[in-house]
N, C-alpha and C positions, 0 to 999 in steps of 0.2 A: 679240671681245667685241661683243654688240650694245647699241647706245646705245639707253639710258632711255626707256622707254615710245614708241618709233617710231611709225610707221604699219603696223607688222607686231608690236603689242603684244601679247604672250600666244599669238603664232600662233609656231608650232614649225618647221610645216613649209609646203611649197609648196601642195599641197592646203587645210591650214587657211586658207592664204592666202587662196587662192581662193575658198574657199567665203564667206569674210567678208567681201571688200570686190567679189565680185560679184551675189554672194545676200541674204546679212545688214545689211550696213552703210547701205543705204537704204531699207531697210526702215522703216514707218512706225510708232509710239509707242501701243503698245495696256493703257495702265497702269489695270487693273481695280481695283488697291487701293492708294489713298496717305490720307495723313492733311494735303492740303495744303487752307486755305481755300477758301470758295467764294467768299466776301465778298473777300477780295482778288482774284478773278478777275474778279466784277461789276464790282468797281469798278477793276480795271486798276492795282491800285496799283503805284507806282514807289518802288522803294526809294534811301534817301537816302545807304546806303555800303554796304559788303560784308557788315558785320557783320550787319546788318541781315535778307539774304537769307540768308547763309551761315551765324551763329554764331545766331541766336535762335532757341530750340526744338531745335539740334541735341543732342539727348542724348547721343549718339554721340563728337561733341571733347567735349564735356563730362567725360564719365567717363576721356577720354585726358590730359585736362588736368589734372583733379585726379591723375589713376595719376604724371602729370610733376609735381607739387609746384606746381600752381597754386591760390591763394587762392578761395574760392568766388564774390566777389566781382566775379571775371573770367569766372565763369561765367554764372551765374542771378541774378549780385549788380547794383552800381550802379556799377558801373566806368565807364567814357565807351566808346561803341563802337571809338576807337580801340585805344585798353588793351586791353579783350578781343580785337581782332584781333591786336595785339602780342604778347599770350601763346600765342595760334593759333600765331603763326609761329613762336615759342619752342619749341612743344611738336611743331611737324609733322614734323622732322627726325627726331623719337626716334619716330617713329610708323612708319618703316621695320620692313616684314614683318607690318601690320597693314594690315589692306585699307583703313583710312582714308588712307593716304599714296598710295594709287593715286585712290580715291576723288577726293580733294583735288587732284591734278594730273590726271587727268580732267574735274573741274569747274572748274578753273582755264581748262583747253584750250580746253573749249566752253560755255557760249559767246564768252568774252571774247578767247582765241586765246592764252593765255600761256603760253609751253613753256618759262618758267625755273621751276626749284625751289623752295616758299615755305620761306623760313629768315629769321631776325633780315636777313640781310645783301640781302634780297630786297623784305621785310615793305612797307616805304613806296612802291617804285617799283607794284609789285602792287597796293598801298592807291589810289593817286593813280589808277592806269591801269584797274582795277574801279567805281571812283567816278565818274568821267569818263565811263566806257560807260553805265553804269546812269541815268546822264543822261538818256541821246538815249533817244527814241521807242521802238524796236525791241527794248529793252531793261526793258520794262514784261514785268509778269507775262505778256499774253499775248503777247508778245513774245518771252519770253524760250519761252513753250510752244510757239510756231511754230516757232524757231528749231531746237527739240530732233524738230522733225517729228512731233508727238504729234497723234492723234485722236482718243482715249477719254482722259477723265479720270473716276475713278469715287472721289468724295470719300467719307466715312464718318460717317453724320448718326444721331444720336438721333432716336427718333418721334416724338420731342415740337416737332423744327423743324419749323418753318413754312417751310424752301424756299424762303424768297423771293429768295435770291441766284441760285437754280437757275434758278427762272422768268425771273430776269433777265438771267441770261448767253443762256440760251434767245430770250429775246426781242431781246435785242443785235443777233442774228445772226453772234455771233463761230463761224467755222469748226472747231472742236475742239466736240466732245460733253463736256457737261461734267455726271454723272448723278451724282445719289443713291444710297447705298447704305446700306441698313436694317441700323444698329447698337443691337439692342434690349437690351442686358447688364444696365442699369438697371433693367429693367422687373422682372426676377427675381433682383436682389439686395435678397434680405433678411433677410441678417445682420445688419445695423442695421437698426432699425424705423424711427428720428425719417426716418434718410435717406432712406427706402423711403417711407414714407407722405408726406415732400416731395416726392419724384420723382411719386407718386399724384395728388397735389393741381395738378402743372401737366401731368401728362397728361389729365386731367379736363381744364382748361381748354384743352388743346392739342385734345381729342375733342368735349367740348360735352358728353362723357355725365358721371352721377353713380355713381363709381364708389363700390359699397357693399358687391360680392360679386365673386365671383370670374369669374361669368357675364357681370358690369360688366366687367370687368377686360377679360375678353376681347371684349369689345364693342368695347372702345375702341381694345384693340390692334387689331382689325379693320379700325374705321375708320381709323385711321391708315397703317395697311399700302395700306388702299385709297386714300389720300390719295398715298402715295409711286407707289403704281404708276400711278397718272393721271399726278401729275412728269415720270414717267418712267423711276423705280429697276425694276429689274428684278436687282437682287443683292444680299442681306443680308451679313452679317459678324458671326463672333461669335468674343472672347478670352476665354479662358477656361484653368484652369488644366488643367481635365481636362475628358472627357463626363460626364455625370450621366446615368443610366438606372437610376433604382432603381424598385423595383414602390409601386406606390401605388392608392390609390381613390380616385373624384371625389369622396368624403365626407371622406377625408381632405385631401386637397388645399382642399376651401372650408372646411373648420376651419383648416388651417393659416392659412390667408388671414385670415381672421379674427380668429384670435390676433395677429395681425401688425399689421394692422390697428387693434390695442387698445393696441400699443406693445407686446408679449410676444417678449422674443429668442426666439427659435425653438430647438428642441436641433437637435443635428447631424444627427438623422434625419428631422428634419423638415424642415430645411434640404436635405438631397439630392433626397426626394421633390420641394418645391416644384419645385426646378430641374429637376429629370427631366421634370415637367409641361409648364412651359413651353418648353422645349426641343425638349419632341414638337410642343406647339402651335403653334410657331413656322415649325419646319418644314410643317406640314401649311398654314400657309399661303402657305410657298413655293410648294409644290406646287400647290398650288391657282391661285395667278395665275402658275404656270409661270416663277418666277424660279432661281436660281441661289442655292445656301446656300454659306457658305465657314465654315471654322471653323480659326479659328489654335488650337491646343491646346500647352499647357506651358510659359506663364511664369510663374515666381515674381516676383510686382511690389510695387514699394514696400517692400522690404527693409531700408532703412535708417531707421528710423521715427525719430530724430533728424530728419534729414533731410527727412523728409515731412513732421514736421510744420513744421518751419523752411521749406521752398522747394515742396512739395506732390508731386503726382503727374507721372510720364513726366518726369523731371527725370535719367536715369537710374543711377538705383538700383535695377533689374530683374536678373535671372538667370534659368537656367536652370533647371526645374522638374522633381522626377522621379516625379513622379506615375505608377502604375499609370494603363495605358490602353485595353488593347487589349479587356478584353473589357467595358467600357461600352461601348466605340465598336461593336464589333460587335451589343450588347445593342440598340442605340442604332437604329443602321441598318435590324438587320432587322426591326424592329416596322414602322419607316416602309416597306420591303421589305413586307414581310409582306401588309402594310394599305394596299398599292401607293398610296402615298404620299409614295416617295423622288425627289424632284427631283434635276436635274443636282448636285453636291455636290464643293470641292475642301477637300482635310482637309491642314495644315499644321503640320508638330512642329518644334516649336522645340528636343526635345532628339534630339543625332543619335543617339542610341539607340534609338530611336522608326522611323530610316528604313526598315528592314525589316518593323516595322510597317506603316506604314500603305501603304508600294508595294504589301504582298499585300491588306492591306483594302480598299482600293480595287480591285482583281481581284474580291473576293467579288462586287459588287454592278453591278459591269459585266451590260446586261441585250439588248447586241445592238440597244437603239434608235436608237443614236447613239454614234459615234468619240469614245469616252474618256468618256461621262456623268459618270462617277467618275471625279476627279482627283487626284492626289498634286503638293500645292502644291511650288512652288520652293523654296530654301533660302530662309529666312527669319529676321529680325530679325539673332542672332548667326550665323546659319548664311547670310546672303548675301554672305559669301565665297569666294574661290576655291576652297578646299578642301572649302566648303559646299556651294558649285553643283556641283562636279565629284563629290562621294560621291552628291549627291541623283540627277543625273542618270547615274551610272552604276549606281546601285539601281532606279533607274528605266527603266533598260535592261535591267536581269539579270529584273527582276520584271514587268515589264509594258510600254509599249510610248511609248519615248521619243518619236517619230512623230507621236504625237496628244497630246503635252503644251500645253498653254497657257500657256507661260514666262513670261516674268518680268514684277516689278512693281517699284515703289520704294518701299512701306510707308513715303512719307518725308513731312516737313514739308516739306520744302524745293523752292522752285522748279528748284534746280539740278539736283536727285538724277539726272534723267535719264537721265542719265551712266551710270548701274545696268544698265543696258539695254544697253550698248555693251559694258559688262566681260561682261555674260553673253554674250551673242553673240560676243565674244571667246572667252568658255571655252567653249561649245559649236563654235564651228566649230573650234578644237582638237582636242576630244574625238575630232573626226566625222573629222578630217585625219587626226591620228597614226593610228590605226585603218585608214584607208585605207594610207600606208604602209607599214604593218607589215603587210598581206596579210590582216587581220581580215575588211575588208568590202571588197565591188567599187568600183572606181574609175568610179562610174555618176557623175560631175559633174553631170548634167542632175536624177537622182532625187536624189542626195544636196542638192543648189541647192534641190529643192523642198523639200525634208524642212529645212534650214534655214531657208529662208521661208516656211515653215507655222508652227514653232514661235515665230520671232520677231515675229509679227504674223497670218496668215492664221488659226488655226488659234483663237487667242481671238475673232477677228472671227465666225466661225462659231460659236463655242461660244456664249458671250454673246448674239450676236442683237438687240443694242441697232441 
């Protein structure tokens, strides 16, 4: 019997071994997409207990806590930070065979060094001993980034920011790259008008222009685009539940705008149109300053509308979405194709029904300028799991060409998530090990070493270009 998450965790065999702790495992922190502060990175905050860095914003124990019979209270409520950690540890034991219990004893490991198990009988000495660290110096947000060996941080900012945390870490001189990444979903939601036309009124002031048309509109997106890529972003991000590519006219689109404008919900076909519009616009200004489009596609969000309106959004009460996909996406693409238009592009499904989707769509629009242009994002949100990462990357094998992938991220709030990074490089040099000895592939250590440390780090550093 092998003992509880070793130093040979997830590795099967002697090869996977190999390949992880002398290819993968020092390998350096290339996270293109998280959702962690930038304000807490300017300003180096230190956090004042576990709960603190660990429980606030995690949706993830959140929806495992309430599924264990925990009051909301200890979640999103006014509990004391201890409390909610106490129910953490209550609930982490029953969270065995869900990727949050490895999760949680990975980020336990590093940075703090604790390799006993969080349970009730555990909960205080871990409480006392996280608290204590998070003290000292080296244990500050950028501290806690050095420690996890990270050099790209790529946060996810609305157009409407002003960046000034960005410029500021910039200007620090702190050693991590820590970029903007253009999150425009606001700009073209306008299923509610009041929302929409508040969002209008502070991208006016965020742009300086008067936005009154749809020509306006996109003036200002411009300037703002051209605002981030002076920062420094050079990679957008868009959630959405599906692609939109329905056919429309510019006549129709500045009517739409218009009606909207006046406070008029829009019908649902004029609601697709908008968003097809800007979708294409958005992209073609990728393209144009030669950035990097990503598109997460397929969650159903805010489901529990109790809920949402009681504790709000990302609080999680999200699912899986099953949206028709494939052929907007393609509708989608080859116009930008078409009207050679299509920048570097990594396209992300959150439902795994979707994976043989998009590994061959991605194939479509591969164009020979560059290794992998077209990407088939990593498993994500519910699917960055073991059994997530390992179906993604083995369709990603059978379809197209695991070699040139730009692996993983941590889509996380959290300083700690790091950790994400190491389970994958775990399941990858797996994959690559059992393979080798079962006689699939050559026992080349030296290629196979590089093909490991291309995807765990070299391989985004190239693509990206930051």
């Amino acid at each position: 019997m092998k003992p509880f998450m070793d130093a040979d965790f997830l590795l099967q065999t002697e090869t996977a071994k190999r390949l992880y702790h002398e290819f993968a495992e020092a390998m350096p922190i290339f996270d293109y997409h998280c959702h962690i502060s930038p304000q807490e990175i300017a300003e180096n905050r230190r956090f004042n207990n576990l709960s603190e860095i660990w429980l606030h914003g995690d949706h993830y124990k959140w929806r495992a806590m309430r599924a264990n019979g925990v009051d909301e209270k200890y979640c999103t409520g006014n509990a004391t930070d201890w409390e909610k950690f106490e129910k953490w540890a209550e609930t982490a034991p029953y969270t065995v065979r869900n990727p949050l219990y490895h999760w949680t004893h990975l980020e336990l490991r590093k940075p703090f060094g604790i390799t006993k198990e969080l349970s009730p009988k555990t909960a205080k000495e871990i409480w006392d001993t996280c608290n204590n660290l998070l003290h000292q110096e080296d244990f500050s947000c950028r501290g806690i980034i050095n420690k996890a060996n990270v050099k790209v941080i790529c946060t996810t900012d609305d157009p409407i920011d002003n960046l000034e945390y960005h410029r500021s870490i910039k200007e620090s001189g702190f050693n991590v790259k820590v970029i903007p990444a253009w999150r425009p979903d606001k700009a073209m939601a306008i299923e509610d008008p009041k929302v929409f036309n508040a969002y209008i009124g502070q991208l006016e002031a965020a742009s300086g222009i008067s936005i009154t048309s749809f020509d306006d509109l996109m003036e200002a997106i411009d300037k703002r685009h051209l605002f981030f890529h002076e920062t420094g972003c050079r990679l957008s991000d868009h959630g959405l539940e599906t692609i939109y590519a329905a056919q429309y006219t510019q006549a129709e689109i500045n009517g739409i705008f218009n009606h909207v404008r006046s406070g008029q919900v829009p019908t649902t076909e004029d609601l697709m149109k908008f968003k097809s519009a800007m979708l294409y616009e958005f992209a073609v200004l990728d393209h144009k300053r030669k950035w990097t489009q990503q598109f997460h596609l397929g969650a159903l969000r805010n489901n529990n509308s109790r809920m949402f309106e009681s504790v709000g959004a990302d609080k999680g009460f999200d699912s899986i979405g099953d949206l028709p996909v494939a052929a907007a996406l393609s509708k989608f693409l080859d116009r930008l194709e078409y009207d050679k238009k299509l920048t570097r592009t990594i396209l992300y499904n959150l439902n795994p029904g979707d994976n043989e989707v998009m590994a061959t769509m991605a194939g479509n629009y591969q164009d020979g300028s560059e290794p992998g242009k077209i990407q088939w994002g990593s498993g994500w949100w519910f699917l960055d799991q073991k059994d997530g990462m390992t179906n993604q990357m083995n369709t990603l094998s059978n379809l197209g060409l695991l070699s040139r992938f730009v692996g993983m991220l941590t889509d996380s709030r959290s300083f700690l998530s790091y950790s994400r990074h190491e389970y994958f490089r775990r399941i990858l040099c797996n994959l690559i090990g059992n393979d080798v000895e079962n006689g699939e592939i050559p026992n080349d250590i030296d290629f196979l070493g590089q093909m490991v440390s291309d995807i765990s780090y070299n391989n985004a550093e190239r693509y990206f270009r930051f």
